[in-house]
C-alpha positions in Angstrom: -45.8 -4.4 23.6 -47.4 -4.1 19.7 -44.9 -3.9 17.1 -43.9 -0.8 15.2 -43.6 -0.6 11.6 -41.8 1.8 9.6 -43.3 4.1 6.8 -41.9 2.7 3.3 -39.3 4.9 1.8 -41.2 6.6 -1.8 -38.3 5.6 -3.8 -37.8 2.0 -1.9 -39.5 -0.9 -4.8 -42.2 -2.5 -3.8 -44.2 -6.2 -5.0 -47.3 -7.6 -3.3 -46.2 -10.3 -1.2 -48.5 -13.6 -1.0 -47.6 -14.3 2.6 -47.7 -10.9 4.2 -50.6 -10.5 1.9 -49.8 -6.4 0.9 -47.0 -4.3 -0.9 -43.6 -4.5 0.8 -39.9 -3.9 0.5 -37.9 -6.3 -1.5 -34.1 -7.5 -1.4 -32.3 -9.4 -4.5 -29.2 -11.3 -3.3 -25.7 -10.1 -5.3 -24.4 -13.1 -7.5 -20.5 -13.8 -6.8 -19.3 -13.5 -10.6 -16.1 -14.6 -9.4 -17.0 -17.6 -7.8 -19.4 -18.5 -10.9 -16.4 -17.7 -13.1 -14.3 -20.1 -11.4 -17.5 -23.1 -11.5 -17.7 -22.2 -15.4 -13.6 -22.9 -15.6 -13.7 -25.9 -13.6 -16.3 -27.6 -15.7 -15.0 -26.9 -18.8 -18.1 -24.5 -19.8 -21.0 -26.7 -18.4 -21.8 -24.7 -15.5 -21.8 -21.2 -18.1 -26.0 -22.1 -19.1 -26.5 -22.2 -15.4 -24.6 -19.0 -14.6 -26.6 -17.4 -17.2 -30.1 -18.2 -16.3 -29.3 -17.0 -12.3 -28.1 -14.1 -14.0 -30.9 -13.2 -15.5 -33.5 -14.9 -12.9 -32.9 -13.1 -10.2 -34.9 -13.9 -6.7 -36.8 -11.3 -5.2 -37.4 -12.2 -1.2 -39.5 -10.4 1.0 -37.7 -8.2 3.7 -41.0 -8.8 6.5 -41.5 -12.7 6.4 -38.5 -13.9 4.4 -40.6 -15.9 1.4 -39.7 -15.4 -2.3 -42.0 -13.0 -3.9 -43.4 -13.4 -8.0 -42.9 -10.2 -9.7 -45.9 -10.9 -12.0 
């Protein structure tokens, strides 16, 4: 039985992926605020540089194999 694969949406964002080794669809995992809030309390303010560079940093993973894909 061959696999099927679905045609890419036009407005769905798209990266080259290393691993796949072509353009695919890309998912960025949501950052609980809350939880980081409650880190950033609970350490008196260390954890806030953290919180601030995975804001900003986000991961972009590939939705075929699963590996994190460079936006560069």
């Amino acid at each position: 039985m061959s696999e099927k694969t679905l045609p890419l949406e036009s407005n769905a964002p798209t990266l080259y992926c290393s691993r796949c080794k072509c353009e695919v669809t890309y998912t960025v995992a949501p950052l609980d605020h809350k939880k980081e809030l409650m880190r950033t309390i609970i350490t008196c303010g260390i954890w806030l540089p953290m919180w601030l560079l995975m804001s900003f940093a986000r991961t972009r993973t590939c939705n075929q194999c699963g590996n994190a894909i460079d936006p560069s």
